[in-house]
C-alpha positions as CSV (number, residue, x, y, z in Angstrom):
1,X,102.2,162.7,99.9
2,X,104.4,162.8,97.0
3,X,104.6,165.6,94.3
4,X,107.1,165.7,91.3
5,X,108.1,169.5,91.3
6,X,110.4,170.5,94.0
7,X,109.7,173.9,95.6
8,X,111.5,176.9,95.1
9,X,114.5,177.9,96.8
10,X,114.1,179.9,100.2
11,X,117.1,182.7,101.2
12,X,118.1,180.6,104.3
13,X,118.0,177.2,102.1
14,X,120.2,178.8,99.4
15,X,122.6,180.1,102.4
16,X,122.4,176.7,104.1
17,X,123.5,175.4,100.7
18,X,126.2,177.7,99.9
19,X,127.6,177.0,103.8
20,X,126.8,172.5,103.1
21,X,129.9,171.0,105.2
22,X,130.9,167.2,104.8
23,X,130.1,165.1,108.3
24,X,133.7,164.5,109.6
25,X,134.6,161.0,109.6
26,X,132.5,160.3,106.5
27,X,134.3,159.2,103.7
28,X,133.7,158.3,100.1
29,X,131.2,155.3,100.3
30,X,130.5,153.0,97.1
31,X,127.4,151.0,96.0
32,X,128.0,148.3,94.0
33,X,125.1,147.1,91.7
34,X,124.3,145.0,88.9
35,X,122.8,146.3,85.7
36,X,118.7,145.7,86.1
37,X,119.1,145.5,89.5
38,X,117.4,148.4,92.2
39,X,120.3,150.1,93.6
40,X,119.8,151.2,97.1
41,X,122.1,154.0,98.9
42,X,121.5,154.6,102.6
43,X,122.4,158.5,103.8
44,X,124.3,157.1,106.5
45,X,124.1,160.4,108.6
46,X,122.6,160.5,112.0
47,X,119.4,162.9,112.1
48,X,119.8,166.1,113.9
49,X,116.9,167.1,116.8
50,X,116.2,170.2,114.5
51,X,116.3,168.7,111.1
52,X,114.1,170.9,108.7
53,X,114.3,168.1,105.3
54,X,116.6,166.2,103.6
55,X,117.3,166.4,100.2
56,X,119.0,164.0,97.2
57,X,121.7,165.4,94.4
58,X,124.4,163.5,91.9
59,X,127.0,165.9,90.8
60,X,127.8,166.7,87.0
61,X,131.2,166.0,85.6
62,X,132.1,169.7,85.5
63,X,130.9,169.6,89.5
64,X,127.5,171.1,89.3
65,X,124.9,169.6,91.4
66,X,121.5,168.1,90.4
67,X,118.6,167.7,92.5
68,X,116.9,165.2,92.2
69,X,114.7,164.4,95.7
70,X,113.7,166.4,98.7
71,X,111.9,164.9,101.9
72,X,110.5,167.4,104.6
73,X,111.0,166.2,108.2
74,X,107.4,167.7,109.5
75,X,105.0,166.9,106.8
76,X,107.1,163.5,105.8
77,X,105.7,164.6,102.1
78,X,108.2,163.4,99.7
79,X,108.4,165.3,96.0
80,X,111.2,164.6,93.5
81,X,112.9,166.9,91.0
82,X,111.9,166.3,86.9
83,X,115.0,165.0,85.7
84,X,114.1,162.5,82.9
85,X,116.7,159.7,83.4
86,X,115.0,159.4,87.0
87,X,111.3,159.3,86.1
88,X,109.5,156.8,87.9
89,X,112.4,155.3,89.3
90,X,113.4,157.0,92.4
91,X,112.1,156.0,96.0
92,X,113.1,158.1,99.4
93,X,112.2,156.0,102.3
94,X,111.8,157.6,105.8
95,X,114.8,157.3,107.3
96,X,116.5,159.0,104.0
97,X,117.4,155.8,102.1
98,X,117.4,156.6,98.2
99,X,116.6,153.6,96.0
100,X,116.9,153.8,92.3
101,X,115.3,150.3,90.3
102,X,116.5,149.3,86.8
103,X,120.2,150.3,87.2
104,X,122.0,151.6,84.4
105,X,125.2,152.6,83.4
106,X,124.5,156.1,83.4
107,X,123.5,155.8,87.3
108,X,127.4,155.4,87.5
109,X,127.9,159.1,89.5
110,X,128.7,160.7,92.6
111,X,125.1,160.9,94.8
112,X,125.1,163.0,98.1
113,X,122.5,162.8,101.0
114,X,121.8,166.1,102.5
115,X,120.1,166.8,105.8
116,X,119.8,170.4,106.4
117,X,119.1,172.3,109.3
118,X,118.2,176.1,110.5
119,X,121.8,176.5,110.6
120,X,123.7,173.9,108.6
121,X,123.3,171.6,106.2
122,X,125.5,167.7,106.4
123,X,126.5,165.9,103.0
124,X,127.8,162.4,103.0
125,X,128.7,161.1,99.3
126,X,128.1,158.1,97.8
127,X,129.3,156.5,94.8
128,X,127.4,153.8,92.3
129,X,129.3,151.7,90.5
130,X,127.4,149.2,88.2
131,X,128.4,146.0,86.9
132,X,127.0,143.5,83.5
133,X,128.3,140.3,83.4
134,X,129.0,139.7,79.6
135,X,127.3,136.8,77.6
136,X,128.6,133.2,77.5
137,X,131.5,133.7,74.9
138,X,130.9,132.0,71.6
139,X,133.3,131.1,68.8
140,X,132.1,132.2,65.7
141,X,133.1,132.3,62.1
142,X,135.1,129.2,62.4
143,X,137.4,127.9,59.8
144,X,135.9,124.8,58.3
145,X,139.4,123.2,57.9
146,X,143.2,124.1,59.3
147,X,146.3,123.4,56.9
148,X,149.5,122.3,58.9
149,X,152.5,125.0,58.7
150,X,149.7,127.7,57.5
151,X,149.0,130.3,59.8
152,X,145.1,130.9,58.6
153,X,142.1,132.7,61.0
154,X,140.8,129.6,63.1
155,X,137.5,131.8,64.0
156,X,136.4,134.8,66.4
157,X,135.9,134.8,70.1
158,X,133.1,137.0,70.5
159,X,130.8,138.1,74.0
160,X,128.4,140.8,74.2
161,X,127.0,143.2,76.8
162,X,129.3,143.8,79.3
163,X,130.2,146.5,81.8
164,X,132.6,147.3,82.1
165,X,134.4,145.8,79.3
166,X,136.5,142.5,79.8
167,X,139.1,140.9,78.3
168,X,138.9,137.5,76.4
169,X,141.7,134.7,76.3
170,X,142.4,131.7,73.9
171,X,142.9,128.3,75.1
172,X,144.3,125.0,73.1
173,X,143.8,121.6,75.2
174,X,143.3,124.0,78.2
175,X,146.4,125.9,77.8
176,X,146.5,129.7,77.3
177,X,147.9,130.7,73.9
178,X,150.3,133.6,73.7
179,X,150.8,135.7,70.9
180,X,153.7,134.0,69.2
181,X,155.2,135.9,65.8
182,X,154.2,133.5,62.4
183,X,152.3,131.2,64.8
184,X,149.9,132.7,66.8
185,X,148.3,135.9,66.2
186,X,145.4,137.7,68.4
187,X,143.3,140.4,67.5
188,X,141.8,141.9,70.3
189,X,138.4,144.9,69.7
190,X,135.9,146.3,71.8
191,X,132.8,148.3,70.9
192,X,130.3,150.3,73.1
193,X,126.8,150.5,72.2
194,X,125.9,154.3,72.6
195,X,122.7,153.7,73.5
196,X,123.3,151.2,76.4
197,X,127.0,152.0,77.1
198,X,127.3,148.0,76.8
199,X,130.8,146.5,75.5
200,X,131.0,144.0,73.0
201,X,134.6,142.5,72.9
202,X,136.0,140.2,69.5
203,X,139.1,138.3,69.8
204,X,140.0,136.9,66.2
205,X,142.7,133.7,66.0
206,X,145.3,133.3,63.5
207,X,146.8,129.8,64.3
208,X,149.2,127.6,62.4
209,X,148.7,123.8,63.1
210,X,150.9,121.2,62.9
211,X,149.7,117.3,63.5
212,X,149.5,117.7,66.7
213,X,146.6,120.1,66.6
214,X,144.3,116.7,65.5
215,X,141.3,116.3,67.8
216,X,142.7,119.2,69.9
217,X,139.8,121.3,71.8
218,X,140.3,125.2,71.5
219,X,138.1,127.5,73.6
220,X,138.5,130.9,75.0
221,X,136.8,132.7,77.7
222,X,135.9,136.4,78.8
223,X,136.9,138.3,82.3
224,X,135.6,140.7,83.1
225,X,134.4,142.7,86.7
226,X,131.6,142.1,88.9
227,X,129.9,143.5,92.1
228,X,132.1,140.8,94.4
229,X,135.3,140.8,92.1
230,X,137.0,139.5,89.1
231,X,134.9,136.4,87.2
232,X,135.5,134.1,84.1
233,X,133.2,132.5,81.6
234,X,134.1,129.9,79.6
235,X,132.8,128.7,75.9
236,X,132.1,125.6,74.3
237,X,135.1,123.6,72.8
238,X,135.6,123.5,69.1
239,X,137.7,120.5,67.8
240,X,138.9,121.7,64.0
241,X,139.3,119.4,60.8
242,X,142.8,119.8,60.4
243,X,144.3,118.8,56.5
244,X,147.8,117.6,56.4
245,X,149.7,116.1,53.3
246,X,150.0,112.6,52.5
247,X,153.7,111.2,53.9
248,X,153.4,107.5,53.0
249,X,151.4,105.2,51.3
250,X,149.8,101.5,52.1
251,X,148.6,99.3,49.7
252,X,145.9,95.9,50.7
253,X,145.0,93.0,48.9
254,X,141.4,91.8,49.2
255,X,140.7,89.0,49.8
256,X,143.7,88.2,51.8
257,X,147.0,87.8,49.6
258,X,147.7,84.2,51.2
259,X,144.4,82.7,49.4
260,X,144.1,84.2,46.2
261,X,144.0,81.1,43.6
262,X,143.0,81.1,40.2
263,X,139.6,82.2,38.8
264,X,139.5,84.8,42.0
265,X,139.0,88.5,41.7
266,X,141.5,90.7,43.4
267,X,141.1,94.2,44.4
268,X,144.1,96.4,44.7
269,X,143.5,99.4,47.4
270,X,146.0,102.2,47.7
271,X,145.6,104.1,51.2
272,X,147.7,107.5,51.7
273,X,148.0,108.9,55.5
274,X,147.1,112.8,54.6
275,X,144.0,114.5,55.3
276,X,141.5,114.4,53.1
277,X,143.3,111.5,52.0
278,X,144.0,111.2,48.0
279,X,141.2,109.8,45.8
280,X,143.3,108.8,43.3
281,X,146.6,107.1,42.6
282,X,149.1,104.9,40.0
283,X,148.5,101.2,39.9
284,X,151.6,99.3,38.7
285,X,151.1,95.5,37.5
286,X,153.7,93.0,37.3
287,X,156.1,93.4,34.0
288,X,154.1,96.5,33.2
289,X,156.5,99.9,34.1
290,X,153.6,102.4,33.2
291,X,151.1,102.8,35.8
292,X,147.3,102.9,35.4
293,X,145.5,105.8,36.7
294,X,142.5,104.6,39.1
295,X,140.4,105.3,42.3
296,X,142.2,104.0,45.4
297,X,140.9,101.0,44.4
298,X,141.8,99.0,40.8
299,X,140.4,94.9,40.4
300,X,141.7,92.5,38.5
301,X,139.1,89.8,37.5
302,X,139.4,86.1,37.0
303,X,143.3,85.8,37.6
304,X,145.4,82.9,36.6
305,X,148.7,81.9,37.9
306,X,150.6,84.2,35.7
307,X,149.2,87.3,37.5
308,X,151.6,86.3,40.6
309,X,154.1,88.8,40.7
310,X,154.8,92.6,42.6
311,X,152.5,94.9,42.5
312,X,153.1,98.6,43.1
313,X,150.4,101.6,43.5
314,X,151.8,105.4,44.2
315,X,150.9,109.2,44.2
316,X,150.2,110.6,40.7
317,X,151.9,113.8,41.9
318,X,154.9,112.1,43.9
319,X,155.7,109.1,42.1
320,X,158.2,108.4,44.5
321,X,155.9,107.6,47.3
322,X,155.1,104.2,46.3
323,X,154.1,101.0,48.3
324,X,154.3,97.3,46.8
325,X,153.4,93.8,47.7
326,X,153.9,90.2,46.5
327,X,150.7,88.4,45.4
328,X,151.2,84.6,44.9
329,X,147.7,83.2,42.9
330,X,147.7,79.4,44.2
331,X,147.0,76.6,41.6
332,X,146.1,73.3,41.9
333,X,146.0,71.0,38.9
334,X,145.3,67.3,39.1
335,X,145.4,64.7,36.4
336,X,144.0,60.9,36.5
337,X,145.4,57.9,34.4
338,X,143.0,56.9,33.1
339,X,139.6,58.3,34.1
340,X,136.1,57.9,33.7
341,X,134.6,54.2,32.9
342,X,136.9,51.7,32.4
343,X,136.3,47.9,31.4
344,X,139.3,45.4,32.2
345,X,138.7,41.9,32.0
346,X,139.8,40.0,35.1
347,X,143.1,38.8,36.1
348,X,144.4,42.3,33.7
349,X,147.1,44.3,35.2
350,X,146.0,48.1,35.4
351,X,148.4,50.7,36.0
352,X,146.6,53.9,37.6
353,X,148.4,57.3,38.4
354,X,147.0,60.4,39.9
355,X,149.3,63.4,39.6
356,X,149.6,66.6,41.3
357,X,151.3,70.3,40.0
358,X,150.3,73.1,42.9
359,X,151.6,76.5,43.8
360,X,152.4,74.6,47.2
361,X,152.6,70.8,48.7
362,X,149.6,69.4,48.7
363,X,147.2,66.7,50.2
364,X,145.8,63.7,48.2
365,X,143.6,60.9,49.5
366,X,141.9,58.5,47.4
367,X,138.7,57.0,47.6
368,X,136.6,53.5,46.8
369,X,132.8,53.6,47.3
370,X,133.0,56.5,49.5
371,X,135.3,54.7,51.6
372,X,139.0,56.1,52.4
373,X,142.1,54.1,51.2
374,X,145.8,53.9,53.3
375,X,147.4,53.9,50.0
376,X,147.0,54.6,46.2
377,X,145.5,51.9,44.1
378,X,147.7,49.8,42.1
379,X,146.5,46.5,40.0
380,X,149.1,43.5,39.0
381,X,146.2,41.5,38.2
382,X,142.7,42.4,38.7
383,X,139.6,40.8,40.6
384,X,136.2,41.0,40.9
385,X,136.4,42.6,44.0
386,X,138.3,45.5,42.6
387,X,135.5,46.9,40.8
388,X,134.2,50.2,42.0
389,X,134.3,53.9,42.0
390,X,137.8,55.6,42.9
391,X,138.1,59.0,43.5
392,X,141.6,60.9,43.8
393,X,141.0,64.1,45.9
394,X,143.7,66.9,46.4
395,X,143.2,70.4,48.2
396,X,145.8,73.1,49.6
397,X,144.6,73.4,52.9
398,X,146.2,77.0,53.5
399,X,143.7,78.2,50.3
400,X,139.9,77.8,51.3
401,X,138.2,76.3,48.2
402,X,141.2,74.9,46.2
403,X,140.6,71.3,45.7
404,X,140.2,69.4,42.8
405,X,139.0,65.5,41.9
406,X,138.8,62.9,39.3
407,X,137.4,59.9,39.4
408,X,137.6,56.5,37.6
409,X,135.0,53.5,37.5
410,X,136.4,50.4,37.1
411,X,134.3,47.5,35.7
412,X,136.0,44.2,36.0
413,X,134.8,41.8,33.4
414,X,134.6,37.9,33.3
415,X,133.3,35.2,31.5
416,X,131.0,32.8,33.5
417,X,132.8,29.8,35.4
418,X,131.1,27.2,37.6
419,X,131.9,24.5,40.1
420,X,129.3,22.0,41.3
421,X,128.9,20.6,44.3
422,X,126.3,17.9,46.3
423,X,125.6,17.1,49.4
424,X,123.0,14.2,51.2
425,X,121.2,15.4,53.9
426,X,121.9,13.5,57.2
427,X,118.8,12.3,57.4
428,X,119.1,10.6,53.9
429,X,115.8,12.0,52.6
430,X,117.3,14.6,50.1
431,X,120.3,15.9,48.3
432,X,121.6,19.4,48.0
433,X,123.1,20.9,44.5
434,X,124.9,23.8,44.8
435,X,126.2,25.7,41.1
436,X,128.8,28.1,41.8
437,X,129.0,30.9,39.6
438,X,131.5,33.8,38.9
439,X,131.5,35.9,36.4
440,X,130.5,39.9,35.7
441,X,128.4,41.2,34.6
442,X,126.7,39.1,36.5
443,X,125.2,35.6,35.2
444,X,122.0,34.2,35.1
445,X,122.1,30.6,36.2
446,X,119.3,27.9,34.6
447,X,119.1,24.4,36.2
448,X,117.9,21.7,33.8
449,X,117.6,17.8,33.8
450,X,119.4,16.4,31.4
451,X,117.3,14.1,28.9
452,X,114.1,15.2,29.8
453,X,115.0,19.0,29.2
454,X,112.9,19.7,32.5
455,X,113.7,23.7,34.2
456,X,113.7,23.3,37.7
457,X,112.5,27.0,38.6
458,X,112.6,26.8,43.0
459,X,115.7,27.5,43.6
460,X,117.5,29.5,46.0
461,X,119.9,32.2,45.7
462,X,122.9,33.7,47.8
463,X,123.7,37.3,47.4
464,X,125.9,38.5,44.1
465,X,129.0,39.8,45.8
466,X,132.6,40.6,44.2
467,X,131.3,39.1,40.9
468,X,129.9,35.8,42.4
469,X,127.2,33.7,44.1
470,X,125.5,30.7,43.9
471,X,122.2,28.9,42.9
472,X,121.1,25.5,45.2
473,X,118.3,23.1,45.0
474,X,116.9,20.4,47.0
475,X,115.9,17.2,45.3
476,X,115.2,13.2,46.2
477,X,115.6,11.5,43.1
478,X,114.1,8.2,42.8
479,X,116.7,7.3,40.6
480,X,120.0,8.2,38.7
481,X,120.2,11.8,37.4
482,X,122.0,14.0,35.5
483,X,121.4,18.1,36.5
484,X,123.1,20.9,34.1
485,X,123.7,24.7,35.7
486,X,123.7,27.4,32.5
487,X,125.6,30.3,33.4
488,X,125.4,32.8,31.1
489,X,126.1,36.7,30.3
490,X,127.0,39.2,27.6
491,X,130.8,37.6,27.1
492,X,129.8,34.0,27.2
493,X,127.7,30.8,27.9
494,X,128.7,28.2,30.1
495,X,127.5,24.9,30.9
496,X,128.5,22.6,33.3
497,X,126.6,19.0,34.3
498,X,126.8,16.9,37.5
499,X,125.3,13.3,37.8
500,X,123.2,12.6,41.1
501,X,122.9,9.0,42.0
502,X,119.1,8.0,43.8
503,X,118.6,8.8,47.1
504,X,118.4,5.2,47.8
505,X,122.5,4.6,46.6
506,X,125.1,6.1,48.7
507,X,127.6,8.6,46.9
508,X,130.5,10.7,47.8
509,X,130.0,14.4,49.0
510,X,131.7,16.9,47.2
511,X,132.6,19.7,48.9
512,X,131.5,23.3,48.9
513,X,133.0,26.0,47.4
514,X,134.8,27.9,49.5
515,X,134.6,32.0,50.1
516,X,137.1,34.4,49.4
517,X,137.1,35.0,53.1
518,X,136.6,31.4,54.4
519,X,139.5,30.7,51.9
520,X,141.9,33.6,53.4
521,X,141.1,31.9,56.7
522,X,142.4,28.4,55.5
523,X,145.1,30.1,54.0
524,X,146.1,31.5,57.6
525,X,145.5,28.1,59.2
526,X,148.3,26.2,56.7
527,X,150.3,29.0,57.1
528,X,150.1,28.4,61.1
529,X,150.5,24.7,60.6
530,X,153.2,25.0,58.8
531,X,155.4,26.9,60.9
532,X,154.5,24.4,63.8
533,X,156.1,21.8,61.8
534,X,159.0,23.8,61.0
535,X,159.9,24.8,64.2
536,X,159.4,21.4,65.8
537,X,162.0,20.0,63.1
538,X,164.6,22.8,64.2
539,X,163.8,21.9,68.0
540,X,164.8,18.2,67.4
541,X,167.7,19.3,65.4
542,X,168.9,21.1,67.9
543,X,168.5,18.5,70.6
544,X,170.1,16.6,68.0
545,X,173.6,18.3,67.7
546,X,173.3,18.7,71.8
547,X,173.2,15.2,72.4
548,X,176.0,14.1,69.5
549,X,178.3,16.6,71.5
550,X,177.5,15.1,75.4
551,X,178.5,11.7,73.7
552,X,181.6,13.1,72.1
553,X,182.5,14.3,75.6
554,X,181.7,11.5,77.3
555,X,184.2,9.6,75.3
């Protein structure tokens, strides 16, 4: 049974505790406990056969004792002294074991178990010691920005509620940072709470950064003492925006400065290394010494080929940080002699020139009817077949989208001419008349019969290439005729009249006309004959002279 009021002192306890001796071979023992935690102190005395009670005290500063639990060894009643601090906290187990919950840091004292007897009275001492590991340490008030060769407060280090107080340390990329004079500067405060007799440590940073300090981590941690020893807790990292002064500047062309051509935009940008960087510089254009005052960023709309040329861009502060570059705008000018629609009448000579002035060499190719030409197109006298649509392309392949064309359609013009022909079928049963026409634009061809003014309409027509073609008819006369072919176009009218004997009288055949191509061919076969004939004439001359000089030998 437990009461809270001890009882009052007897005459032989008071003597017993005036005469208290310490156990020999007990010295100073220490309990180490963490703050909230139930701190438990065993007596660690052995129990004497007559032991009358035991009985709990801490001492005072000045020495005095304070009771604060008594335990009687017959009626195992336990009853503890009113001391505030130790209301409802205290618990003396049976074999003398004083537990105190909640620990605190005033429970740091000296506690002594006593176990008294009729004639003496046994102490063995005890000493709490208790412990608060500090919060996580936390930089605060950070500087939003660092300056390089400043020294300027980078932020405070600070971790709360700790017993005994600790010690906190600075680290840069890991590294601990000493206290260096005009470079690094620490500040180091702790405060108790008076109420909790907690410590609160601060640790302020002066730092002066240099480049070398970009994207560095800087952390600190706190030490401090617990029940099994020395500890350290680290914080979070904290990477600093640090400002540093511009040192050179760059200056880009968009788009690319190889292929900028006329009629392009350019924008100028001017770039300065320093953090922040500069938002505004000097733009210098060619053949103009004064510089405009822009963004980092100045464009230059629809440029022609005198904008090529230098161009500069600088600090407005430092004028003699500047950056330059060369900007060549490409050009490509073409011109066609002559152009558009023009009308030549056949067998006309037509000179035609396509010339070129570029920023750089440049490709031409020309053209007919969509179809690609080996060489440029030249005209000593001109042909049907010349006739068309040329086109003179040029480009500068290095420039993506400089090219340039002209074209010329050329109408070749003629009056109509015609050639008649016949031919009797094998069979003798009819006659074919053929009327060859050439002639642009292109004829219309009539057949009549001469006398009786008769149209013969069914006829048949070949296609109208390269300004000619033909009309035919079959017919078996039944006697003598005379057929006309009318050719006729916008220059002129011809006529033209064959006479066709009766099928019944056998003629002569004239022969058809023959093709541009069949004629080319005919052309190549003479060509082949005649160099058969030539060189069987130098063969035989040659066997000539060989034989003329085995007879002069002979002789």
């Amino acid at each position: 049974m437990e009461s809270k009021a001890a009882p009052s002192c007897r005459l032989l306890f008071c003597l017993l505790i005036s005469a208290a001796v310490l156990r020999p071979g007990l010295g100073q023992y220490t309990v180490n406990s963490a703050y909230g935690d139930t701190i438990i102190m065993p007596c660690r005395l052995d129990v004497p056969q007559n032991l009358m009670f035991s009985k709990w005290k801490y001492e005072k500063p000045d020495g005095s004792p304070v009771f604060i639990a008594f335990r009687s060894s017959t009626k195992r009643s336990v009853q503890y002294d009113d001391v505030p601090e130790y209301k409802d906290r205290l618990s003396l187990s049976e074999n003398y074991t004083l537990s105190i919950s909640n620990a605190r840091i005033s429970d740091e004292k000296r506690f002594v178990c006593m176990l008294v007897t009729e004639d003496n009275v046994f102490e063995a001492p005890t000493v709490v010691k208790v412990f608060k590991q500090p919060s996580k340490p936390e930089i605060v008030n950070k500087a939003l920005f660092l300056e390089t060769e400043q020294l300027k407060k980078l932020g405070d280090c600070i971790s709360k509620d700790s017993y005994p107080d600790g010690n906190i340390t600075w680290y840069r990329d890991g590294k601990v940072l000493q206290p260096l004079e005009g470079e690094v500067v620490i500040i180091f405060k702790k405060q108790m709470d008076p109420v909790t007799q907690l410590y609160t440590m601060t640790s302020s940073l002066e730092y002066k950064t240099t480049k070398a300090d970009i994207q560095m981590p800087f952390t600190c941690s706190v030490t401090y003492y617990g029940p099994t020893g020395e500890k350290t807790v680290p914080s979070e990292q904290a990477v600093f925006d640090i400002y540093y002064p511009t040192e050179q500047v760059t200056i880009q062309v968009l788009p690319p400065k190889n292929a900028i051509k006329e009629g392009d935009n350019i924008t100028l940008k001017c770039i300065g290394n320093g953090n922040p960087p500069p938002e505004e510089f000097l733009f210098y254009l060619p053949g103009q010494p004064e510089g405009i005052r822009s963004s980092n960023t100045y464009t230059l709309t629809d440029v022609r080929r005198n904008a090529t040329g230098d161009y500069k861009c600088s600090l407005i502060d430092k004028k003699s940080m500047i950056a330059s570059t060369a900007i060549t705008v490409h050009y490509l000018d073409l011109s066609l002699n002559p152009s558009g629609e023009v009308t030549k009448q056949i067998g006309d000579a037509l000179p035609v020139s396509c010339t070129i002035s570029a920023s750089r060499n440049a490709t031409v190719v020309w053209m007919k009817d969509n179809i690609r030409l080996r060489s440029s197109p030249s005209f000593s006298s001109l042909h049907y077949q010349d006739a068309g649509n040329y086109v003179c392309e040029t480009a500068l392949q290095e420039v993506e989208g400089l090219k340039k064309s002209e074209s010329l359609t050329l109408i070749v013009e003629g009056k109509p001419q015609i050639k008649m022909t016949k031919k009797t079928d094998p069979s003798g049963l009819s006659k074919t008349i053929i009327c060859h026409v050439e002639g642009f634009p292109k004829p219309a061809i009539q057949w009549t019969i001469t006398g009786s003014g008769s149209v013969i309409n069914q006829t048949e027509e070949s296609p109208y290439i390269n300004g000619r073609y033909y009309s035919k008819i079959i017919i078996s006369p039944e006697e003598n005729v005379t057929l006309t072919c009318t050719a006729e176009n916008q220059l002129e009218r011809t006529v033209n009249s064959l006479n066709v004997s009766a099928i019944s009288i056998p003629e002569h055949d004239e022969a058809d006309e023959i093709s541009d191509e069949n004629r080319e061919k005919v052309n190549d076969q003479a060509k082949l004959i005649v160099g058969i004939v030539v060189g069987l004439l130098l063969a035989a001359l040659v066997a000539g002279v060989v034989y003329w000089l085995y007879v002069k030998k002979s002789k």
